[in-house]
N, C-alpha and C positions, 0 to 999 in steps of 0.2 A: 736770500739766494733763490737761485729758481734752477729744475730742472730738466734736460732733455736728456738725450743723450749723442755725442761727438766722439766720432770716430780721432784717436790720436794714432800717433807713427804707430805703434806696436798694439795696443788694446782698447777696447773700446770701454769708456767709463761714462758715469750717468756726469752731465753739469746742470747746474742750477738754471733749471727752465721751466719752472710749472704751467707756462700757458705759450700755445704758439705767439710768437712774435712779429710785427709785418717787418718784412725783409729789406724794402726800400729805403735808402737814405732821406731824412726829411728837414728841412727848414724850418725850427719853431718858431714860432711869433711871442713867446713866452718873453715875457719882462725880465724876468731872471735866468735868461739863455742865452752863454757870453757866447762869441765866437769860437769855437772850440776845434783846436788846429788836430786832426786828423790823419797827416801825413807822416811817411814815415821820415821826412825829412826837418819833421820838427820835433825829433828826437834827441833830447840832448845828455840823456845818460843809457849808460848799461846795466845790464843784471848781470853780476856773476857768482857762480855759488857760493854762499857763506861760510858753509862747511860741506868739504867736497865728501868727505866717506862718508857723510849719513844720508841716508834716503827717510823719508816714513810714508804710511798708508794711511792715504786720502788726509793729509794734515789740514784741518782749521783752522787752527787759531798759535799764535809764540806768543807768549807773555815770559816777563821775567821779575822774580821777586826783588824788591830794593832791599838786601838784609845782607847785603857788605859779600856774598859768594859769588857771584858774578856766575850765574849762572843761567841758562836756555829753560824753556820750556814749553814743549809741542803737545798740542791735542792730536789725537789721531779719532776721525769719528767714529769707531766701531766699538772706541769707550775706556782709550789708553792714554794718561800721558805719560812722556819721556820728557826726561831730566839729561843734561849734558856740560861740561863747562862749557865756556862762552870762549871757545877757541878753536881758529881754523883747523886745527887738524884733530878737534876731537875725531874720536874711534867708536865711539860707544853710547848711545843714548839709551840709558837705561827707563826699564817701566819704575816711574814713581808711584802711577795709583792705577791696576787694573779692575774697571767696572764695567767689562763687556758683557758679561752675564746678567747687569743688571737692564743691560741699554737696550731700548728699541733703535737699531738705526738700518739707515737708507736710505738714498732720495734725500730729500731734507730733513729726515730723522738724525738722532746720536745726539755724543756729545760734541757740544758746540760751545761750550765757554767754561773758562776759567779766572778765577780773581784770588790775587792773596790780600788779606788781611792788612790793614796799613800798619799794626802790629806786629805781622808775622814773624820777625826776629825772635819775639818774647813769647807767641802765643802760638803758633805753627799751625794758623786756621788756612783750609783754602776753603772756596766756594764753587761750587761747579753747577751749570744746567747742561740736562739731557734728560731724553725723552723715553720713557719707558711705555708697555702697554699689557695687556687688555685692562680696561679701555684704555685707549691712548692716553696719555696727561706728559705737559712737561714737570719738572723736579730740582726744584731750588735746593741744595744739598751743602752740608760740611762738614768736612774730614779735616781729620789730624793730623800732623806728620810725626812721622813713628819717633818713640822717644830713642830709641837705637841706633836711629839709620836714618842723616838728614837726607837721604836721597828716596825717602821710601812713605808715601802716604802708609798709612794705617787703614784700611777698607774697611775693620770693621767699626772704625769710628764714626760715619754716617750721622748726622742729624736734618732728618729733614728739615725743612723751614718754609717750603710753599709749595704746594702741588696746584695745579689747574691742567684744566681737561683737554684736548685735542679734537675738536670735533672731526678734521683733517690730517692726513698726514704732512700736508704741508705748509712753509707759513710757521716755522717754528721759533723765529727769532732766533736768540739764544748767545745772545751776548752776556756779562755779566762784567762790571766794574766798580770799583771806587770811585767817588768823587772825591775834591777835594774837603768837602766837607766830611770824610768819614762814612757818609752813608753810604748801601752798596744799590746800584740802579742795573736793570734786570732790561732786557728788548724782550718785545712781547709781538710777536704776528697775530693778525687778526683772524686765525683760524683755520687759512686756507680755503679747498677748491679754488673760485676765480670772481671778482667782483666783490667779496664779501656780501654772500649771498644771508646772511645772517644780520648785517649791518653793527657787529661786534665793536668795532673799532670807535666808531661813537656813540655806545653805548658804554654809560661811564658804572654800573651796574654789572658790567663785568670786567674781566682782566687783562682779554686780549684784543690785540689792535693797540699796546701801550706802553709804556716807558713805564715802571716800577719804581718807585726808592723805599728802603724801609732802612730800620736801625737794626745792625744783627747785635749790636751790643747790648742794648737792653730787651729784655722779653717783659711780653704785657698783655693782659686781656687773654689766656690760655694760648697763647703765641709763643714761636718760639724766636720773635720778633718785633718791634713796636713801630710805632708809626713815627716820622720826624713832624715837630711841632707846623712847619710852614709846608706841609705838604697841601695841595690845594682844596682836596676834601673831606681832608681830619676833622670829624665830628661833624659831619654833613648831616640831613633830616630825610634825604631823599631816599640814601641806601645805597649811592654811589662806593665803590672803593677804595676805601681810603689809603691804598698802596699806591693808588695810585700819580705820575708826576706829570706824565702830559700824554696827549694821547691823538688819536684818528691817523694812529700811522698804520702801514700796512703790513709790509716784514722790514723790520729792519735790521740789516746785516751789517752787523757792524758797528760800532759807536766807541769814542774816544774821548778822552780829555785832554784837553791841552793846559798841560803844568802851569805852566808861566800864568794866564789866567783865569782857570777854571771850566772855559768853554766847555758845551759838552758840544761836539759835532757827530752826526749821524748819516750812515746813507741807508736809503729808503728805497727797497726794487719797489718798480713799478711795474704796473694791468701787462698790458702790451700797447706802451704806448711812450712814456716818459718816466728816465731814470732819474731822482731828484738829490741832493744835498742837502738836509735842516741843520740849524742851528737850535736845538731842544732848551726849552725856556719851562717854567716850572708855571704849570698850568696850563699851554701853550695845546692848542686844537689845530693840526698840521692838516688836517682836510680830509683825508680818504672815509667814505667811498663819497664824499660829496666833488670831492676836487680830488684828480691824479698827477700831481705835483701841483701848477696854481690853473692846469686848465680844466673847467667843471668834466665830470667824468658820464660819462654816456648821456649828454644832456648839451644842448649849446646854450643854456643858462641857465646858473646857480645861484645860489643865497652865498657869496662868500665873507660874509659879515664876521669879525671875530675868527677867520681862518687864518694863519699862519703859510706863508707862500716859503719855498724852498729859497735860500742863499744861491745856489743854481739848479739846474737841472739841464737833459739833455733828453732828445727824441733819440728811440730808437734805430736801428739800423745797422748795416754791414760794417759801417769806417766808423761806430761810435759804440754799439757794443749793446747787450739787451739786459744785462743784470748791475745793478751797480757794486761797488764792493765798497763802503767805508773805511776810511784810511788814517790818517795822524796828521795833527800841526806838525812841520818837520822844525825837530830839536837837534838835529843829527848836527854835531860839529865838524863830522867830514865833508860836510853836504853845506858850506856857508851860503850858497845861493840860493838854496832851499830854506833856508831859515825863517820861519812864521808864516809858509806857506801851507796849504791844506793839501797833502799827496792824498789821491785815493783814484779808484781804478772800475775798470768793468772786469765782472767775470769772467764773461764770454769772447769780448774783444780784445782781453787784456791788455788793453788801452790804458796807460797810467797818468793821469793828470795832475801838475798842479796847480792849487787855483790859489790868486792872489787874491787880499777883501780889504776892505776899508770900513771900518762902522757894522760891521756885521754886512757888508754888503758885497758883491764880486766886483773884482774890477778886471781881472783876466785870468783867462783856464786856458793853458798850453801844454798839449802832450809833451809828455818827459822822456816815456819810454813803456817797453811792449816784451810782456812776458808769454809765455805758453806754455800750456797744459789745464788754462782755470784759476783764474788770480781768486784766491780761495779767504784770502786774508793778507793784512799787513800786521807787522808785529814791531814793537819797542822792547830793548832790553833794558837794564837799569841804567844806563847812560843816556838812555834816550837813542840810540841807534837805529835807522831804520833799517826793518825786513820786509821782505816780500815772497809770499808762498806760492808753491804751484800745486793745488790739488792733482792732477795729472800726474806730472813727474815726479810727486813726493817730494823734492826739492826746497832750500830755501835760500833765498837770493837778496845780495845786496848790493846797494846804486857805487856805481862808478862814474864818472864824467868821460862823456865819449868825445870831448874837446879833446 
């Protein structure tokens, strides 16, 4: 995410804008930059509240656990989630796990992700990242759910599992999921300031600027974690880390998998210049700071040998949006024309797109529809449902068909 700050109807709130952005509409020449319809007249769904009496502050991230309760679950970044049934007229979103006390947030501080357990029924593990400080560091964490009260983490059950430092407040990643293989994979920013002025992100020697996967099932080596055997630098000579699964991304906000085949798809904000889409592949070197999506980055020619080019991407600008927001294959079964499409949005423009691919390739991106307040996140419930959040309005919204 990136941030400035944007004046909305009523208060003014910080949005994801770490670096000025040029203002003007622009034409890429990018190979993987489909024509992306802009107007509002290539609108073809709505947003309407999900659940109309609940509000929450500054929400990032809905997940919801597959363990037969059907039920919601909202990050709020100042370091709260809320729990709720998964029904329009809930009343009440209760706190399951308060760690404001523990969190640095701001800006692109807090907590920023949540994953349950593919166990969770039997084991009541969540995982969570957020950012705490002095010194800044992010905090791969797990908590238990209270044996009393399924609606109630347990705070003082905590196990960390991975710290790493902050050089930046911002740049925090802070995604956190399962894949389908069981292991849990971590977004990692490459530091922050602007540029990656450290060149973190391909440097495989450290953490950030990368995609993570580790085993939380088995511990190993004074860990409270182990490494999965086909990770690409398990037992390396050089000193690289072996957490780590692919890397040279920048922040990435956001990332999913898509059930049906395992994909992991991600979006990647970009410099000030081009918002990207990866397809993350296990070992896979996505370019930053050499390349900012596939054009060489403050350079008009680069080594792109061995770099991984974005599925698409998009320039800058007023009708296309400055932060990207990563989104979901749509599984939605109210949504049939959406089916095995890639939804995902811009922050800033709230611009919602989806993009159709063939072979891991685009074959078209057509806006769908256009949210406000800060598209902060999309969200699946256990049916696969789609959501869509508005940091702004605290709100959370889902597609209708404006046919």
């Amino acid at each position: 995410m990136k941030f400035n700050k944007v004046l909305f109807s009523v208060v003014l709130i910080p949005v994801f804008l770490t670096c000025i952005y040029t203002k003007e509409d622009k034409t890429t020449t990018s190979s993987n930059t489909l024509n992306t319809t802009t107007s509002a007249e290539g609108e073809k769904y709505t947003l309407s509240e999900a659940f109309k009496n609940l509000s929450f502050e500054l929400p990032v991230e809905l997940v919801s656990p597959e363990d037969g309760t059907d039920r919601i679950f909202v990050i709020e970044q100042k370091g709260v989630i809320r729990v709720f049934p998964n029904k329009a007229d809930a009343k009440n979103a209760a706190k399951f796990l308060d760690i404001e006390q523990k969190v640095e947030s701001g800006g692109e501080k807090g907590l920023l992700g949540l994953a349950f357990h593919p166990n969770y029924k039997s084991n009541g593990f969540i995982y969570v990242n957020y950012t705490r400080g002095k010194p800044l560091e992010s905090v791969i964490s797990r908590f238990k759910v209270s044996a009393s009260n399924p609606n109630m983490a347990d705070p003082q059950s905590e196990q960390v599992l991975l710290t790493y430092l902050q050089p930046y407040s911002n740049h925090n990643g802070g995604k956190v999921a399962f894949g389908n293989d069981g292991f849990l994979y971590i977004a990692v920013g490459d530091g922050g300031s602007g540029g990656d002025p450290g060149n973190r992100a391909q440097n495989k020697k450290e953490l950030l600027g990368k995609i993570l996967r580790i085993d939380v099932n088995n511990a190993s080596g004074g860990l409270n974690y182990s490494i999965p055997a086909d990770n690409p630098f398990k037992n390396n000579k050089e000193g690289f880390r072996e957490e780590i699964y692919a890397f040279g991304v920048r922040n990435p906000w956001r990332f999913s998998f898509d059930r049906q085949t395992g994909t992991l798809w991600a979006g990647d904000v970009g410099q000030n210049k081009i918002e990207e889409i990866d397809i993350i592949e296990n070992g896979g070197n996505y370019g930053w700071r050499i390349m900012e999506a596939d054009e060489c980055f403050k350079s008009d020619t680069c080594n792109k040998a061995g770099l991984i080019s974005p599925i698409t991407s998009y320039k800058q600008g007023s009708s296309t949006g400055n932060s990207v927001t990563g989104g979901y294959v749509c599984r939605d079964k109210s949504l049939p024309e959406l089916n095995g499409k890639y939804i995902y949005g811009d922050f800033v423009s709230g611009n919602i797109w989806a993009l159709t691919y063939s072979e891991k390739k685009a074959v078209t991106n057509e806006l769908i529809a256009k949210i406000s307040g800060g598209l902060s996140s999309f969200g699946e419930d256990s049916k696969h449902n789609l959501f869509v959040l508005s940091y702004g309005t605290g709100k959370v919204y889902k597609f209708a068909s404006a046919l």
